[in-house]
TORDOKOL-984556 format. One record per residue (C-alpha): residue number from 1; x, y, z. Coordinates in nm, 2 decimals. Layout:
N
- vose,u,v,w
- NUM,X,Y,Z
...
REM end
This chain:
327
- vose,u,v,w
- 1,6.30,-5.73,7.52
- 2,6.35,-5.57,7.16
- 3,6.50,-5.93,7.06
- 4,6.21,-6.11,7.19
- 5,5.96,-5.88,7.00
- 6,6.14,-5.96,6.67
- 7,6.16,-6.39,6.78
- 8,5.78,-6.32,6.80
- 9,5.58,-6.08,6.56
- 10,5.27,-6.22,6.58
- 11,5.22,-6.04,6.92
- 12,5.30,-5.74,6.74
- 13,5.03,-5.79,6.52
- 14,4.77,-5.97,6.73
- 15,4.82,-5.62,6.99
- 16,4.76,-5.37,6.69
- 17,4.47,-5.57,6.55
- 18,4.33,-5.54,6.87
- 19,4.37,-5.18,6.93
- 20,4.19,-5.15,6.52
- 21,3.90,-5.39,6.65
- 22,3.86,-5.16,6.93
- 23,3.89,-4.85,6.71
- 24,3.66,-4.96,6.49
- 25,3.36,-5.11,6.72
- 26,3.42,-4.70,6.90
- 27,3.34,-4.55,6.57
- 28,2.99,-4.59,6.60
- 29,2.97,-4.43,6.93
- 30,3.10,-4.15,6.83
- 31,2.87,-3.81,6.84
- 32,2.85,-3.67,6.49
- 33,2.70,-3.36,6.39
- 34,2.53,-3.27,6.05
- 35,2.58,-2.86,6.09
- 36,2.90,-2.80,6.24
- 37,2.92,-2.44,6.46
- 38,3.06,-2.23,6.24
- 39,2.94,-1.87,6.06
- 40,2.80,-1.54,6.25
- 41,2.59,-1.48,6.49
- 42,2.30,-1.33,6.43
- 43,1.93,-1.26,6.53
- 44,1.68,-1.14,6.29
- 45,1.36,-0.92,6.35
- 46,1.09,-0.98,6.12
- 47,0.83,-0.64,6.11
- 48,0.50,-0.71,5.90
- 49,0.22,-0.47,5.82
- 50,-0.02,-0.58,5.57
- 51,-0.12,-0.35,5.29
- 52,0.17,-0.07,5.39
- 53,0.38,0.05,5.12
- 54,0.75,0.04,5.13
- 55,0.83,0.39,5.23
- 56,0.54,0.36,5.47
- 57,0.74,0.07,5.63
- 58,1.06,0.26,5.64
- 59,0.93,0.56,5.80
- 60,0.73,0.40,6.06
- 61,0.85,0.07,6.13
- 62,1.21,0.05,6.02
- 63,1.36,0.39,6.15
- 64,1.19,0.41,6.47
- 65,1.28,0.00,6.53
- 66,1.64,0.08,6.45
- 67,1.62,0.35,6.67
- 68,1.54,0.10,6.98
- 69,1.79,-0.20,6.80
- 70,2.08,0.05,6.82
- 71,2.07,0.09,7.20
- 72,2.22,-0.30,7.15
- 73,2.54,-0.42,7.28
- 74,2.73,-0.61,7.08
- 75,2.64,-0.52,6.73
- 76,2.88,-0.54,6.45
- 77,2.66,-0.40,6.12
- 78,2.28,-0.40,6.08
- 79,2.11,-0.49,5.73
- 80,1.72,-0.40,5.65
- 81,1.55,-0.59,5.35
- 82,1.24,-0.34,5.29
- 83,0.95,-0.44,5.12
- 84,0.56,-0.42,5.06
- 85,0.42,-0.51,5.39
- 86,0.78,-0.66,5.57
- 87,1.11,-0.55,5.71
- 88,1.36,-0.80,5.79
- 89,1.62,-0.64,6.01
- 90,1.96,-0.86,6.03
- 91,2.17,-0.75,6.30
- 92,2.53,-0.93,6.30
- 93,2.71,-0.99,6.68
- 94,3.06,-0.95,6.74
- 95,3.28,-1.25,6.83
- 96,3.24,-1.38,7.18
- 97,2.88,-1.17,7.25
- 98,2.65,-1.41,7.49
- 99,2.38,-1.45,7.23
- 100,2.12,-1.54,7.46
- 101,2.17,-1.24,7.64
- 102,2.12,-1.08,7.30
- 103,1.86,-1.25,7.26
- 104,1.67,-1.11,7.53
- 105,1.79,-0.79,7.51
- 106,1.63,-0.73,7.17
- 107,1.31,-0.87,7.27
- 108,1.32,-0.62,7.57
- 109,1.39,-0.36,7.27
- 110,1.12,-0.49,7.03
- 111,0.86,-0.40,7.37
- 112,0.91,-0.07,7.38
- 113,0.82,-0.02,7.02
- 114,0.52,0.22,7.13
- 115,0.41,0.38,6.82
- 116,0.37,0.04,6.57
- 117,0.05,0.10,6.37
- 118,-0.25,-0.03,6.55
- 119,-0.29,-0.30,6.20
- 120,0.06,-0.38,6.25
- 121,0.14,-0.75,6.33
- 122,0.34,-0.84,6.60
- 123,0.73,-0.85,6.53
- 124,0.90,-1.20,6.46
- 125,1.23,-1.23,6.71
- 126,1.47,-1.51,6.56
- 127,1.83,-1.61,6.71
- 128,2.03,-1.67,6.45
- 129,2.33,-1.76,6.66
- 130,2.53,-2.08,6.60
- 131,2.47,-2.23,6.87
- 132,2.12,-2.29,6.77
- 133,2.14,-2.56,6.54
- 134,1.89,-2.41,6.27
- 135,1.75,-2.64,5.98
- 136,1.86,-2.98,5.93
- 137,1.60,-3.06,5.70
- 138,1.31,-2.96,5.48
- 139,0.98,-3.12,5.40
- 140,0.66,-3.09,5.19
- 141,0.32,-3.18,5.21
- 142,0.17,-3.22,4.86
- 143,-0.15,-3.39,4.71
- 144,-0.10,-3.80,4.64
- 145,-0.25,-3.95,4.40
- 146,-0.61,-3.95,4.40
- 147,-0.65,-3.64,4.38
- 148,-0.76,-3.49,4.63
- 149,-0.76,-3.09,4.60
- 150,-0.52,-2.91,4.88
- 151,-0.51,-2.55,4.98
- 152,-0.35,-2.39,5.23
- 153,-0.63,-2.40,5.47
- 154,-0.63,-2.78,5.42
- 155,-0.27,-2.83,5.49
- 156,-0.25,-2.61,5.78
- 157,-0.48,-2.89,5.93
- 158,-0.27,-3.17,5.86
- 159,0.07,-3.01,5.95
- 160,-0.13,-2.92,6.29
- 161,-0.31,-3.19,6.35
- 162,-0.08,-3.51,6.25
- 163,0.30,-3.42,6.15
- 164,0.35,-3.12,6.39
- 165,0.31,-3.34,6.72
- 166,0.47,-3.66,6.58
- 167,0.76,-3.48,6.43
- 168,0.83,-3.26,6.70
- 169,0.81,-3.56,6.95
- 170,1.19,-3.68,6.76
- 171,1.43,-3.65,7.05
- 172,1.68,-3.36,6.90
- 173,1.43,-3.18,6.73
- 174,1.37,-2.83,6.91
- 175,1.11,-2.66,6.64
- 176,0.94,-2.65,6.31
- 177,0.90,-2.32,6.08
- 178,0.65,-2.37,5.80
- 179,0.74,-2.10,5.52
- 180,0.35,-2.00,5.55
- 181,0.23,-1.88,5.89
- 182,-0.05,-2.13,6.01
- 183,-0.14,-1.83,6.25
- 184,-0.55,-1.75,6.14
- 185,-0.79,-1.51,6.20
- 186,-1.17,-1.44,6.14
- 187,-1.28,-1.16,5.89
- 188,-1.58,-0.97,5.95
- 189,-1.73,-0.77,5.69
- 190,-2.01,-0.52,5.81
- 191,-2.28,-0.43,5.60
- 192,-2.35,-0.04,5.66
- 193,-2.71,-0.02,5.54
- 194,-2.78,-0.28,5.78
- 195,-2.62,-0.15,6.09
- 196,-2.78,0.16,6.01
- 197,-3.10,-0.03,5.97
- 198,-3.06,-0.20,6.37
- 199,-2.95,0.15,6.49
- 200,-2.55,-0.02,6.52
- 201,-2.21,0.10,6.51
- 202,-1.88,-0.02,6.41
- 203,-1.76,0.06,6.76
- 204,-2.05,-0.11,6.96
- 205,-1.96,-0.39,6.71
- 206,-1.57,-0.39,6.85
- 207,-1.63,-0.36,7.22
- 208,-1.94,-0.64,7.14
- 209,-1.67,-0.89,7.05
- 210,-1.39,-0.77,7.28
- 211,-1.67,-0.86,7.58
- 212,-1.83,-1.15,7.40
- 213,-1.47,-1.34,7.29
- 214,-1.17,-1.45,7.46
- 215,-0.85,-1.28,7.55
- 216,-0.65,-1.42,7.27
- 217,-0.85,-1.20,7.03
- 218,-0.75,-0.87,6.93
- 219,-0.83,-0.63,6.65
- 220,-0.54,-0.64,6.39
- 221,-0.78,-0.45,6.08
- 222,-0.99,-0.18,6.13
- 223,-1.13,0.01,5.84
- 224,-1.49,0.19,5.76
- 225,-1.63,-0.12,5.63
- 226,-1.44,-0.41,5.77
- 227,-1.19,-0.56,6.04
- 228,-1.03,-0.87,6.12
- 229,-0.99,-1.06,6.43
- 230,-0.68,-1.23,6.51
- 231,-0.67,-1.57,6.69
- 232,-0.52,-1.89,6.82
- 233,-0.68,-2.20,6.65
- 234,-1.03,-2.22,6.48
- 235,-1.37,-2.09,6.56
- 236,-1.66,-2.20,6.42
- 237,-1.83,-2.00,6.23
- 238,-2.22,-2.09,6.25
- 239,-2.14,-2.01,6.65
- 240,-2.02,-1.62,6.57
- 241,-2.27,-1.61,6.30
- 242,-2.55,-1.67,6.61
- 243,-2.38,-1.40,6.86
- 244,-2.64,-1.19,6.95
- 245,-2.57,-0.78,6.93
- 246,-2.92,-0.64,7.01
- 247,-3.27,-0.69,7.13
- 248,-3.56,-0.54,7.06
- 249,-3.92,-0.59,7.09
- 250,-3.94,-0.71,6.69
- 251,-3.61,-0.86,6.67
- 252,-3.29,-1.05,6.82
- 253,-2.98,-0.92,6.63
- 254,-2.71,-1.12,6.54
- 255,-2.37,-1.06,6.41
- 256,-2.48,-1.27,6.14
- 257,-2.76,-1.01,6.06
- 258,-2.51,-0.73,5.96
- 259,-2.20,-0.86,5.87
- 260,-1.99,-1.16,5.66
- 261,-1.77,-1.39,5.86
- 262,-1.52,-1.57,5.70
- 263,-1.18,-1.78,5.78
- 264,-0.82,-1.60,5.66
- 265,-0.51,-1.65,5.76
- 266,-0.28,-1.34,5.95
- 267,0.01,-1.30,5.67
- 268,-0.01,-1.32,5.34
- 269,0.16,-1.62,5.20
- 270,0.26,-1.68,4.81
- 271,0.22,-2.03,4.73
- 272,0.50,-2.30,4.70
- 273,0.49,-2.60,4.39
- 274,0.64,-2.90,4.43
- 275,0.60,-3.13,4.13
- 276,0.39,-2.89,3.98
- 277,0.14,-2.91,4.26
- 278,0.12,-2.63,4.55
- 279,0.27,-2.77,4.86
- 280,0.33,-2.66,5.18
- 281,0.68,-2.64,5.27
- 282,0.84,-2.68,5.69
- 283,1.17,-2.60,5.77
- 284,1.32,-2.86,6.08
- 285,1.51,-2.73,6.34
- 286,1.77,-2.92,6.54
- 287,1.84,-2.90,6.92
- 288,2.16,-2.73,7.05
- 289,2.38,-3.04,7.13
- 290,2.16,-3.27,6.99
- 291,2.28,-3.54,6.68
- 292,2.17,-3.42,6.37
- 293,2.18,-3.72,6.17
- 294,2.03,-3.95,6.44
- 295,1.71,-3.70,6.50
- 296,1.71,-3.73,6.07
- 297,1.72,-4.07,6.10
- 298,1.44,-4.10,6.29
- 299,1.22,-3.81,6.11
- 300,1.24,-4.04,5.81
- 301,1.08,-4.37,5.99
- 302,0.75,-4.12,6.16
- 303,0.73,-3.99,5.76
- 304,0.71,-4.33,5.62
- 305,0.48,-4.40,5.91
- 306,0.23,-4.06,5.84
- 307,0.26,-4.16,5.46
- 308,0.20,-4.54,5.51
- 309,-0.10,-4.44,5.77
- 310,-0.31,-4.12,5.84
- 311,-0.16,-3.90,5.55
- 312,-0.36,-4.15,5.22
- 313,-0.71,-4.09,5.32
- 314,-0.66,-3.68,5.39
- 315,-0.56,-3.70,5.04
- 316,-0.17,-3.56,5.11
- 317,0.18,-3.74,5.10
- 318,0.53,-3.54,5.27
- 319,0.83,-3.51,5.09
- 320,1.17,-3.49,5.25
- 321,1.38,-3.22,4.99
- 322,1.67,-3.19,5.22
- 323,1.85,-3.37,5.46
- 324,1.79,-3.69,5.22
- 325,2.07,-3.97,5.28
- 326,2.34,-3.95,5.05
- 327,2.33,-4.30,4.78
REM end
């Protein structure tokens, strides 16, 4: 046989050329991952409270969360990042430690925090593990070029309205995290004289609009003066404006009559550039087992279409800053 193989090399070659063909057409099938799983795992707990100094955040929200985060399996080290108004709390797994266990387990923790101050926002629970894909990409949304002026308010809209839905519609994409919370609220600023005037107080005005508004609302700011109410979405103004508070033979009170409603948003935010212009910046998260490059391919043809399309006339273009192909 070995003598007939060397009479005849050609099927020698035409067998291996086949086998490369065959290699070669395969390559494309392949599943290829951008991120591949290595690192720590992790979860991070996110505590804000606005206003609070940092010893006030260590001494009421760090210790006593700790306390709770301690009674964790798992845990290799903890780290806290301490600030005005935030603590980050990093806690680190061990090798082999079922993360979404974990997961749950911390959240379980994080609900038996009892004594967070009533103007405390809720805490912000994020599995960190690699088997969560995390960011694959980030974008921007910016003003174009007619010059159109853009706040935060303004693209909170857009990203809601248009480029959340379509984006997260991308097979492989599980989530998007905009560096500034979208999450609003309504602040209502009473006027003392003029409660005083309609015979009001500040807590007829609070159980007034715990009756009067839905169950997604909740106080989140209380002070002598002022409060804000958290919520889900927007509420239009003009309508809280015409809530009536109190009759009397004279008079129907409104809310409008004795305090100042505006718009805000929950957190604080400070403000991102991007070509010297502030931006609003979203960080896109992959899909455990999904193909990173495929779901990025595909991000890039709904952003052409946003930018070709709906994005012009609201006076914004996106920007992809990572995840760009490589020339």
């Amino acid at each position: 046989m070995n003598s007939r193989i060397l009479k005849n090399p050609h099927y020698v070659v035409s067998f291996f050329l086949i086998i490369i063909i065959l290699g070669i057409a395969a390559i494309p099938k392949l599943p290829v991952q951008l991120l591949p799983d290595i690192g720590e795992d992790r979860i991070v707990v996110g505590n804000f409270w606005p206003g609070a100094s940092p010893m006030e955040m260590e001494r009421q929200i760090v210790e006593p969360v700790e306390e709770l985060l301690s009674k964790v399996p798992g845990v290799l080290r903890y780290e806290t990042d301490t600030g005005t108004g935030f603590a980050w709390v990093n806690m680190t797994f061990q090798p082999g430690t079922d993360m979404q266990e974990a997961y749950i387990e911390v959240i379980d923790k994080m609900n038996q925090f009892n004594t967070r101050p009533k103007t405390a926002l809720e805490p912000i629970i994020q599995n960190k593990s690699k088997d969560n894909k995390g960011s694959i990409a980030g974008l921007v949304l910016f003003p174009n070029s007619a010059g159109v002026p853009a706040d935060r308010a303004r693209y909170t809209e857009v990203f809601e309205k248009y480029v959340r839905p379509r984006i997260l519609a991308i097979p492989g994409i599980s989530s998007l995290s905009p560096l500034a919370s979208t999450e609003q609220r309504i602040d209502i600023i009473f006027d003392p004289e003029k409660l005083t005037k309609y015979t009001l107080t500040i807590d007829q005005m609070l159980n007034i609009l715990r009756n009067s508004l839905d169950q997604s609302v909740g106080i989140v700011e209380q002070g002598t003066r002022n409060f804000a109410v958290r919520f889900e979405g927007r509420r239009d103004i003009s309508d809280l404006n015409g809530l009536v508070i109190a009759k009397n033979e004279q008079k129907v009170v409104t809310l409008g009559d004795v305090a100042y409603i505006e718009n805000a948003f929950v957190t604080d935010s400070s403000p991102v550039y991007w070509k010297r212009q502030q931006a609003f910046y979203v960080s896109v998260n992959a899909a455990t087992g999904s193909n990173a490059l495929a779901s990025l391919a595909q991000l890039r043809k709904v952003m052409t279409e946003l930018n070709t399309t709906v994005l012009p006339e609201l006076g914004v273009q996106m920007e992809l800053i990572r995840g760009r192909q490589k020339s």
